[in-house]
Backbone as a chain_set.jsonl record, in Angstrom:
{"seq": "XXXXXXXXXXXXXXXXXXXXXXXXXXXXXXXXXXXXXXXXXXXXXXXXXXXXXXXXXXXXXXXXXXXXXXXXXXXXXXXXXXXXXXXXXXXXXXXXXXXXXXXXXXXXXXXXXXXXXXXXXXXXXXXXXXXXXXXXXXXXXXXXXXXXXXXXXXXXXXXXXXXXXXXX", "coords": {"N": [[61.73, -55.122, 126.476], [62.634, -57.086, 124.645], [60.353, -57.3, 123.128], [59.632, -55.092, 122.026], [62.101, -54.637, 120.207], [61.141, -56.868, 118.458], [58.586, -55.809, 117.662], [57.512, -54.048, 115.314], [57.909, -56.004, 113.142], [55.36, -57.188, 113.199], [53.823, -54.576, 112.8], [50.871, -52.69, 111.954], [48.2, -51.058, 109.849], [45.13, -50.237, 110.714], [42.203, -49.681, 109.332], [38.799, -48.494, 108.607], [36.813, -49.413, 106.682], [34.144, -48.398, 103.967], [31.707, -50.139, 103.993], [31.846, -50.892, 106.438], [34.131, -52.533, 106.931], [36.841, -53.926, 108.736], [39.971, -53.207, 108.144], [43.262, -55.105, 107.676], [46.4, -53.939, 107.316], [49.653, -54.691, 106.366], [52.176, -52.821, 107.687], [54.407, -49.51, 106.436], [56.832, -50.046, 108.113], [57.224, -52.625, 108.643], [58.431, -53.427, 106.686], [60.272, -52.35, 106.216], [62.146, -53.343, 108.955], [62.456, -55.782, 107.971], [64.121, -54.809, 105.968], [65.953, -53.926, 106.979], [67.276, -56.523, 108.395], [68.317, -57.673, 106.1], [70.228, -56.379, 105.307], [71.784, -56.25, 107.662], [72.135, -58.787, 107.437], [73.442, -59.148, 105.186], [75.998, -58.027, 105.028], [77.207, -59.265, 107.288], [77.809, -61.374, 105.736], [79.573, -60.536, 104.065], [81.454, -59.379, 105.839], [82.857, -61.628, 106.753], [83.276, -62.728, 104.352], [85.721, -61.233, 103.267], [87.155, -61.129, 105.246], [88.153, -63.965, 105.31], [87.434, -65.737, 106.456], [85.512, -68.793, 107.476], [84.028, -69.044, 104.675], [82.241, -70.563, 102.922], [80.039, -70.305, 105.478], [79.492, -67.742, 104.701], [78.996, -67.459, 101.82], [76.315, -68.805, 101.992], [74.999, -67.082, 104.142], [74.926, -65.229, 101.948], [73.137, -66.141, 100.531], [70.763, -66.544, 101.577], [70.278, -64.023, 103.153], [69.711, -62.858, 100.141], [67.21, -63.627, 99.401], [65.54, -62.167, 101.182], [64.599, -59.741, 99.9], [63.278, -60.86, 97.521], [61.438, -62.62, 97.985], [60.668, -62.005, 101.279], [59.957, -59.566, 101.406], [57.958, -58.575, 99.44], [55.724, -60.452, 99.753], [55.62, -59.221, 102.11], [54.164, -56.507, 101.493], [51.98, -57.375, 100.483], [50.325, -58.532, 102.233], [47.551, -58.984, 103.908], [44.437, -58.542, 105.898], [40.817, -58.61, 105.749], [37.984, -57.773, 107.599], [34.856, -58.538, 107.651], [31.425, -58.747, 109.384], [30.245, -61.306, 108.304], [32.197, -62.827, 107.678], [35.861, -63.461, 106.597], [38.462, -62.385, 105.089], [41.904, -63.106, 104.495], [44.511, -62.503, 102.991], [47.908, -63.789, 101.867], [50.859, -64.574, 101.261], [53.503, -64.479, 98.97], [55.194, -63.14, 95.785], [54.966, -65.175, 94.16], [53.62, -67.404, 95.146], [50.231, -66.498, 95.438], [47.964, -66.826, 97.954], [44.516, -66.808, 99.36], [42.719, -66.945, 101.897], [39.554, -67.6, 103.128], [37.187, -67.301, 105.614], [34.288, -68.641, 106.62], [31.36, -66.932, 108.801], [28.675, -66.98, 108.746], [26.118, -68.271, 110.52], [27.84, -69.118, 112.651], [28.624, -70.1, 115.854], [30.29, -69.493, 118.371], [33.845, -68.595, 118.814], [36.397, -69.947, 119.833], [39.525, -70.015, 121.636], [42.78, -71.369, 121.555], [44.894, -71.929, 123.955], [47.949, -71.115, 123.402], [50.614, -70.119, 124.349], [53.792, -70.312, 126.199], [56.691, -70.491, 128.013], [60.084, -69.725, 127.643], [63.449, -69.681, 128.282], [62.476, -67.567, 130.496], [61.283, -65.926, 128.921], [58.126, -64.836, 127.404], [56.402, -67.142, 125.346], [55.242, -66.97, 122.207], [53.976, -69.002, 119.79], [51.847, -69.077, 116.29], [48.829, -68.593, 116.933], [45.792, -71.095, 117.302], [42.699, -70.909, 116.42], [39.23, -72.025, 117.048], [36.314, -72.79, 115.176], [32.821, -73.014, 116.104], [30.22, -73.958, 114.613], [26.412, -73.393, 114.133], [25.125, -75.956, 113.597], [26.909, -77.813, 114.623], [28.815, -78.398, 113.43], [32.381, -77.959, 113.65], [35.421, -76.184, 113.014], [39.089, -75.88, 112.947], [41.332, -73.454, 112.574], [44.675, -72.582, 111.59], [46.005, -69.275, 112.635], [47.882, -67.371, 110.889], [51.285, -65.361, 111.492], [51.253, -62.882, 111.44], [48.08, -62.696, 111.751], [48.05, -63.676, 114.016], [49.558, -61.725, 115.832], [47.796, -59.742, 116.097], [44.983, -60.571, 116.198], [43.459, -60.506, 118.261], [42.337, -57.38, 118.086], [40.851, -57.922, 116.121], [39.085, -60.096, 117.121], [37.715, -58.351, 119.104], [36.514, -56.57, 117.161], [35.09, -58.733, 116.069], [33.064, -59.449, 118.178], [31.953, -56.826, 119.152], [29.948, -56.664, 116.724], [28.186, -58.852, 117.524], [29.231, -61.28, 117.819], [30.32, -64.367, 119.639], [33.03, -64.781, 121.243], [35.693, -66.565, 122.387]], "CA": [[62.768, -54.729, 125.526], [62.835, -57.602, 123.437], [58.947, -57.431, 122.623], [60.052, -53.687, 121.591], [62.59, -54.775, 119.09], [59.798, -57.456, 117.195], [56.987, -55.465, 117.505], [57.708, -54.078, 113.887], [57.955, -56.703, 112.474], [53.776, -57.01, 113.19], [53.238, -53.408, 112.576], [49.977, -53.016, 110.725], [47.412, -50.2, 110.053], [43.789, -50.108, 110.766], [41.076, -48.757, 109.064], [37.535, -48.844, 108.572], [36.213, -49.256, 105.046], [32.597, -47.503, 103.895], [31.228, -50.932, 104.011], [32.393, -51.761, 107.773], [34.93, -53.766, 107.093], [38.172, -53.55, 108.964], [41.062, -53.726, 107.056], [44.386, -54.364, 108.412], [47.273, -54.047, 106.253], [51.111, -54.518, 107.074], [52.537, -51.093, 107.594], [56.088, -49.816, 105.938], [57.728, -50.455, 109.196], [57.46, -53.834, 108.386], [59.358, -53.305, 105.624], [62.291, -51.312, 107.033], [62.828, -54.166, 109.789], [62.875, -57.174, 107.074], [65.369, -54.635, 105.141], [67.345, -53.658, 108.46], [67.853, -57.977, 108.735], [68.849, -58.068, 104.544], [71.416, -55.441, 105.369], [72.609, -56.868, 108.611], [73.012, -60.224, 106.996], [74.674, -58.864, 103.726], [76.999, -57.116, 105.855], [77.459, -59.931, 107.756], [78.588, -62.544, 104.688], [80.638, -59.656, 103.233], [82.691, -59.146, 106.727], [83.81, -63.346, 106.662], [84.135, -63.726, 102.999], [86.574, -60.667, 103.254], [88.02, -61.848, 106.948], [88.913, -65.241, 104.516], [86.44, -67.033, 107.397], [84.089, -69.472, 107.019], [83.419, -68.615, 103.514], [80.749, -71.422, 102.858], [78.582, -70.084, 105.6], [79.556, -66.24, 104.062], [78.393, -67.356, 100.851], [74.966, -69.203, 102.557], [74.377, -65.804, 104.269], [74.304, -64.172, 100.947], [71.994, -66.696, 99.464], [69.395, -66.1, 102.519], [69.77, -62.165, 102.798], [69.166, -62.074, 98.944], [65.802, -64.524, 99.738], [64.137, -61.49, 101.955], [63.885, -58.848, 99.578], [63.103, -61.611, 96.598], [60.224, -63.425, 99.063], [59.699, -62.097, 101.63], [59.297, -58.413, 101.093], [57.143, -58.636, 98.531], [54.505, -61.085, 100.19], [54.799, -58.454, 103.594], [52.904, -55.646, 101.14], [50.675, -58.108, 99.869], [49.459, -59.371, 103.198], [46.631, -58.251, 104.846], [43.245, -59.331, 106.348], [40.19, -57.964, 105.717], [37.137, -58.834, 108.154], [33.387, -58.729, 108.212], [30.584, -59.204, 110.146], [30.219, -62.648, 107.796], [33.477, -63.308, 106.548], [37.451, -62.926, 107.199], [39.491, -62.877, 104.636], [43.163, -63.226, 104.552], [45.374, -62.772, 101.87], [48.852, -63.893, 102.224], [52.087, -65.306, 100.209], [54.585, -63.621, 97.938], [54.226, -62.375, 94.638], [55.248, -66.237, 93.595], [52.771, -68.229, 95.778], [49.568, -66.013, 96.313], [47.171, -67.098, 98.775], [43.883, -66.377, 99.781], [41.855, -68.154, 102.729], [38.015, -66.797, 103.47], [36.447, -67.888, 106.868], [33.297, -68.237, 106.41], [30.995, -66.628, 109.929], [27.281, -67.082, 109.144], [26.034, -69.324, 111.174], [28.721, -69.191, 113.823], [28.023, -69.878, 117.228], [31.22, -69.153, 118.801], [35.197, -68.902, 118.202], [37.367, -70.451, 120.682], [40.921, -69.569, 121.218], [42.981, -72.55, 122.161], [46.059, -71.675, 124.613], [49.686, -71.374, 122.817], [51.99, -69.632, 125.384], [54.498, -70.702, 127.03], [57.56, -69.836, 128.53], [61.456, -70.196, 127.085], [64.655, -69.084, 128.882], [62.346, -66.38, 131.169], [60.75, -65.518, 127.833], [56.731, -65.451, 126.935], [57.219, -66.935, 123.817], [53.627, -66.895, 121.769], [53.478, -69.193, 118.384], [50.778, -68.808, 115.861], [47.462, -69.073, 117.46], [44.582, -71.623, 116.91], [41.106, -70.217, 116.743], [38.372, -73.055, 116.808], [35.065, -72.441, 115.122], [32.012, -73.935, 116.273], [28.858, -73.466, 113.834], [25.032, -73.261, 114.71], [24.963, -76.908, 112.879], [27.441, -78.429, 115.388], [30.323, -78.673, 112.996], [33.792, -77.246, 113.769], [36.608, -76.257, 111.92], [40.108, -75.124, 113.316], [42.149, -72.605, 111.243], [45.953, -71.861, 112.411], [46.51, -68.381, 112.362], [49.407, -67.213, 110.348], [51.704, -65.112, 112.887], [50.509, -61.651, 110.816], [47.105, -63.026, 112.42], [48.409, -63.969, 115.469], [49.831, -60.727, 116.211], [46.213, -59.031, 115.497], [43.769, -61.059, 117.056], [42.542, -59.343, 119.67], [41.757, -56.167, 117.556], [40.05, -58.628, 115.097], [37.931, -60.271, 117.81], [36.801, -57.017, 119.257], [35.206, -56.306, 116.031], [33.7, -59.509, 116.1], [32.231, -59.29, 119.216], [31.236, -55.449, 118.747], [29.216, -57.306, 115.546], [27.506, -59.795, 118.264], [29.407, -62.761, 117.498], [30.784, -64.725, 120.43], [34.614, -64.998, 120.762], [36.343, -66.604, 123.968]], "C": [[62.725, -55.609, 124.273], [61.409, -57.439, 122.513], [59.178, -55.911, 121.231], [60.532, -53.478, 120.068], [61.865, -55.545, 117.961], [58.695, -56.613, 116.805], [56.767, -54.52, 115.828], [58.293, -54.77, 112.773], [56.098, -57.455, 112.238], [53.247, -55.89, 113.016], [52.402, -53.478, 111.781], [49.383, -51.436, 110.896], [45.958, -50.808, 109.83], [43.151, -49.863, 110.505], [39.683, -49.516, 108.575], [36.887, -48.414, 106.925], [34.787, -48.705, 104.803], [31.704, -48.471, 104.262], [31.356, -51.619, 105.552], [33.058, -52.467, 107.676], [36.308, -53.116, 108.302], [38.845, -54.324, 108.457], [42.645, -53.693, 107.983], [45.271, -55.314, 107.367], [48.62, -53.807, 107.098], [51.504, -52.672, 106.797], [53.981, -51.252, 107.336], [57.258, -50.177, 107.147], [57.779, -51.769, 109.433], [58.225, -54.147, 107.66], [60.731, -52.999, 105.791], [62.469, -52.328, 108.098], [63.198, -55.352, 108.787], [64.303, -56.158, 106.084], [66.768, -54.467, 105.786], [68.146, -55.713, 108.199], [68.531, -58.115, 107.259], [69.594, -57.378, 104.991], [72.7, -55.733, 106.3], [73.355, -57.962, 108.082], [74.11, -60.21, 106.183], [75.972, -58.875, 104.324], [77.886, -58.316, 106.496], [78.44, -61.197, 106.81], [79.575, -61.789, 104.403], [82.192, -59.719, 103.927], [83.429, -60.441, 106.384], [84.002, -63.365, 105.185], [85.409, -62.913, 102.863], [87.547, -60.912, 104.254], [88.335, -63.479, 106.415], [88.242, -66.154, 105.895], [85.523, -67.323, 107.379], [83.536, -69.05, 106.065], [82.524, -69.439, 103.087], [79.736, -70.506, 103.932], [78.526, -68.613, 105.027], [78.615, -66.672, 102.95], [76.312, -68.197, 100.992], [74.343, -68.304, 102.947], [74.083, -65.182, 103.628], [73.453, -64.831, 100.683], [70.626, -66.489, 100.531], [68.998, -65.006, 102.295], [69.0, -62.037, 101.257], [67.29, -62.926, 98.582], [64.849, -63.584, 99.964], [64.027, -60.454, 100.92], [63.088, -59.389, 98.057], [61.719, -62.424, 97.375], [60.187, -62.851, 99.72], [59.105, -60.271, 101.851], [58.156, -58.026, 100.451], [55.505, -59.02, 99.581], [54.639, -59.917, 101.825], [53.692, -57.174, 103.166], [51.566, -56.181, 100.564], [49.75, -58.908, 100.845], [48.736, -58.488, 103.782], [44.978, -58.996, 104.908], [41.953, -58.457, 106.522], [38.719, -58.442, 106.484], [35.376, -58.282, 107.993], [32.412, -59.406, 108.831], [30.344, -60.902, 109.585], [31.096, -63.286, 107.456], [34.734, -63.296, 106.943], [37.94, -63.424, 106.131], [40.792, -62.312, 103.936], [43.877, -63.292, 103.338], [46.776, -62.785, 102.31], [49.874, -64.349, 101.213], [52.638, -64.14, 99.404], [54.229, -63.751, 96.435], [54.377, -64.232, 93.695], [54.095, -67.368, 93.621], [51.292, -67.837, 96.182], [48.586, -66.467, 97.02], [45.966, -66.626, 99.531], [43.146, -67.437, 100.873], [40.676, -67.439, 103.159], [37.174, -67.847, 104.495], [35.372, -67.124, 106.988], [32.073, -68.066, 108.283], [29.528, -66.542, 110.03], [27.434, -68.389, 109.983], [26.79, -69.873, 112.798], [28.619, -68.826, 115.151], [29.139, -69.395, 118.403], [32.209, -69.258, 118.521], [35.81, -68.809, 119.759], [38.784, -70.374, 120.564], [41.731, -70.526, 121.973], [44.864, -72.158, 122.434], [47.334, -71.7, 124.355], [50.518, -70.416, 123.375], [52.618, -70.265, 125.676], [56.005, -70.0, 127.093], [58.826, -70.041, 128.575], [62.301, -69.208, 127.44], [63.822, -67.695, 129.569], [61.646, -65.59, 130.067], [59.123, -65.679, 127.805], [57.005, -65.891, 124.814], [55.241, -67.781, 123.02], [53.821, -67.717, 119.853], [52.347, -68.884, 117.816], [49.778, -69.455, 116.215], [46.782, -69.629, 116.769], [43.117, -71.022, 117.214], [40.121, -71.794, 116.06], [36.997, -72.305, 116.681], [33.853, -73.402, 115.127], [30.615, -73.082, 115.804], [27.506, -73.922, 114.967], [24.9, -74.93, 114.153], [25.49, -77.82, 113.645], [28.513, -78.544, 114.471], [31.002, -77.658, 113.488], [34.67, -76.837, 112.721], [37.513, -75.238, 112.842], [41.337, -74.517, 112.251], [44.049, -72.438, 112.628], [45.992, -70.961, 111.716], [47.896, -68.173, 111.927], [50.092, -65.822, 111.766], [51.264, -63.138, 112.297], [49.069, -61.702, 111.98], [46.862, -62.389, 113.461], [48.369, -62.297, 116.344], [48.397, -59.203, 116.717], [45.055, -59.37, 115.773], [42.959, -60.753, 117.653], [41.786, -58.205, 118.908], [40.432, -56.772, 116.619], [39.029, -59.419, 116.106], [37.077, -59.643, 118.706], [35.881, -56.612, 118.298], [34.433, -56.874, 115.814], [32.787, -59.537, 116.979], [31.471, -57.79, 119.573], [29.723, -56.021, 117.421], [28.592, -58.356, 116.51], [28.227, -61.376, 118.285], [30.4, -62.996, 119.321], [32.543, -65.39, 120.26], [35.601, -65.47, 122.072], [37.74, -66.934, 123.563]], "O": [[62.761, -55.16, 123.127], [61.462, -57.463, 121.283], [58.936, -55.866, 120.025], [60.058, -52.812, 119.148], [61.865, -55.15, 116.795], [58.02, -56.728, 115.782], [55.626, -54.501, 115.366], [58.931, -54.35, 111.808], [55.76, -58.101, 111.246], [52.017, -55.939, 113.036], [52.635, -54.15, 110.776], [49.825, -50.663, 111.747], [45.67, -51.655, 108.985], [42.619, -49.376, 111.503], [39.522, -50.698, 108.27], [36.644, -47.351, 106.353], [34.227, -48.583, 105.892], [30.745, -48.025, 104.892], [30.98, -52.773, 105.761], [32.827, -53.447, 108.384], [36.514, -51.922, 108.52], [38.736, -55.531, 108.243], [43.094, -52.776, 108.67], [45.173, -56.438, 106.874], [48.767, -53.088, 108.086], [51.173, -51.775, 106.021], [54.708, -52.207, 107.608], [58.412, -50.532, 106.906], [58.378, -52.148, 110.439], [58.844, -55.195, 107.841], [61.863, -53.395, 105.514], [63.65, -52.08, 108.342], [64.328, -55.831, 108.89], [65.279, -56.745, 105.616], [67.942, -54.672, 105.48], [69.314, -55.962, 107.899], [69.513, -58.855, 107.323], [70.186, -58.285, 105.577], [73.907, -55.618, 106.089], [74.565, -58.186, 108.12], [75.191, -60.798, 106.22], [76.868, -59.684, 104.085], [79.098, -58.373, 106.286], [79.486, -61.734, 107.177], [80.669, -62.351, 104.465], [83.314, -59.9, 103.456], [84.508, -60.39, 105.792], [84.933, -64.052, 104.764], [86.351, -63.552, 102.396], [88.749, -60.874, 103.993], [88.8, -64.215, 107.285], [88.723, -67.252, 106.177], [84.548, -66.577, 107.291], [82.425, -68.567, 106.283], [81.599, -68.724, 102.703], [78.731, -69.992, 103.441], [77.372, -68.219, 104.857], [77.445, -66.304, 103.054], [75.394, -68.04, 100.187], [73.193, -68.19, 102.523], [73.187, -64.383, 103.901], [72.485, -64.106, 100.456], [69.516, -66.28, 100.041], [68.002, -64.655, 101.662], [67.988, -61.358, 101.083], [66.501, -62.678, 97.669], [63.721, -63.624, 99.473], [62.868, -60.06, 101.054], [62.389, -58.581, 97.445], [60.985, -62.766, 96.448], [59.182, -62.251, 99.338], [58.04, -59.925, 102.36], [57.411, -57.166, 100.921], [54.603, -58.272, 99.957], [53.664, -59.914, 102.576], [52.758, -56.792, 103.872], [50.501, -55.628, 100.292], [48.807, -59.645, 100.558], [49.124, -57.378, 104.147], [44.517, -59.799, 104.097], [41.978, -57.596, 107.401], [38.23, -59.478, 106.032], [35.142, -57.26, 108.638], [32.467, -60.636, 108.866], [30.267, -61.749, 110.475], [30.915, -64.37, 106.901], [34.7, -62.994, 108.136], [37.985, -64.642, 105.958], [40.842, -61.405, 103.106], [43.749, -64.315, 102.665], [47.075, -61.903, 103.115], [49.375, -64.465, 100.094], [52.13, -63.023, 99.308], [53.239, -64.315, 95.969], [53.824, -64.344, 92.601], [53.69, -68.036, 92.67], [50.811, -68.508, 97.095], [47.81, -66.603, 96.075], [46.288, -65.938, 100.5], [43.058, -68.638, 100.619], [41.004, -66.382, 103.698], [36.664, -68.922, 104.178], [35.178, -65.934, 107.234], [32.021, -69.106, 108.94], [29.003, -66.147, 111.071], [28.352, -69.198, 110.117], [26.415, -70.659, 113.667], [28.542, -67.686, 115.608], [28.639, -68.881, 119.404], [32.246, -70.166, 117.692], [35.711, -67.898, 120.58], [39.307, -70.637, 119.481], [41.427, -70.584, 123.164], [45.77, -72.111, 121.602], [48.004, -72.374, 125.137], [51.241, -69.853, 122.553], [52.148, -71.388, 125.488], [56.373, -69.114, 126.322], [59.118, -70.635, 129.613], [62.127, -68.039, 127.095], [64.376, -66.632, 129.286], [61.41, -64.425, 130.389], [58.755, -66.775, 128.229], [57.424, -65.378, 123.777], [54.505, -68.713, 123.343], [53.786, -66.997, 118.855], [51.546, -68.361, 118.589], [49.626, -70.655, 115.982], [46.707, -69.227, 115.607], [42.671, -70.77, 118.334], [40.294, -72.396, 115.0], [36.521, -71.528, 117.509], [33.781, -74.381, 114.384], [30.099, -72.074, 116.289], [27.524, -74.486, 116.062], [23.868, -75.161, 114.782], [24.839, -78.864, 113.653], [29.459, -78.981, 115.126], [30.479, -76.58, 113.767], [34.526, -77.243, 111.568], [37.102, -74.198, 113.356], [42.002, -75.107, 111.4], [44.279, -72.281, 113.827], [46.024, -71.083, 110.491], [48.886, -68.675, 112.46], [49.422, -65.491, 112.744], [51.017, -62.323, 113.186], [48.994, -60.895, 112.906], [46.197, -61.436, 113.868], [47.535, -61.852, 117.132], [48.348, -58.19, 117.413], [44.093, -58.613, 115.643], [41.739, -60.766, 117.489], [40.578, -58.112, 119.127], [39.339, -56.228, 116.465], [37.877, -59.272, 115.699], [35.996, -60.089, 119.089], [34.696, -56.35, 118.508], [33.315, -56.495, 115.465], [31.62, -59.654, 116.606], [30.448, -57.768, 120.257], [28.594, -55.546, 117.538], [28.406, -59.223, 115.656], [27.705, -62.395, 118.737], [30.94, -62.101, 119.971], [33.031, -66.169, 119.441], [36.218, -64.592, 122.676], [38.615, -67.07, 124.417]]}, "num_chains": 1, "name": "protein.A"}
């Protein structure tokens, strides 16, 4: 149930570009849950500053709610991760901060996925995953997945491993 209620808040779409890439882009149902929470919240400051209670945190609730469609709406159509057989890369941040990160995959002898579960009040509760890359050269490098990523992983290391690369 609860997985149910997040799981659009990771909604993405899939597709396959002419070039093989897969592309995965947030989908508008990402959008409509970050506006469902701006609406809830609004709603929420409006009821107490009018119910004459707790009007400090009323007026804190407005200054958050009016945060998501000012940040972080914006940066949820502008995120998305695009991968190839050599490459991955991620674009992320709001229209203020934009961000690109490109993980580079020649050479790459395997990607290691390093265990972040665990388990809160009867909950699986999953932060943003580490993926460790270990080159043909012997260097490493560990990236933290952003939770966009996170959420997406799996689909994204199927493709790598469809492409020969090794992915545990």
């Amino acid at each position: 149930m609860i997985q149910l209620l997040f799981e659009s808040f990771h909604a993405a779409t899939l597709t396959m570009g002419l070039d093989g890439a897969l592309l995965l882009a947030g989908a508008r149902e990402r959008v409509l849950a970050w506006g469902i929470v701006f609406c809830l919240m609004a709603a929420a400051a409006l009821l107490l500053w009018l119910l004459n209670v707790r009007r400090r945190i009323a007026v804190s609730m407005l200054v958050v709610s009016a945060l998501i469609p000012l940040l972080v709406m914006p940066g949820l159509r502008r995120e998305n991760i695009r991968v190839l057989p050599h490459r991955i890369v991620v674009d992320t941040g709001a229209w203020l901060l934009p961000a690109r990160t490109a993980i580079d995959l020649t050479n790459l002898r395997q990607i290691r996925q390093q265990q972040t579960q665990f388990t809160f009040a009867g909950y699986i509760v999953e932060p943003n995953a580490l993926w460790e890359l270990e080159y043909a050269d012997g260097s490493t490098r560990q990236i933290l997945l952003n939770d966009f990523f996170t959420a997406h992983r799996m689909a994204i290391a199927q493709y790598l491993r469809d492409r020969g690369h090794v992915v545990l």
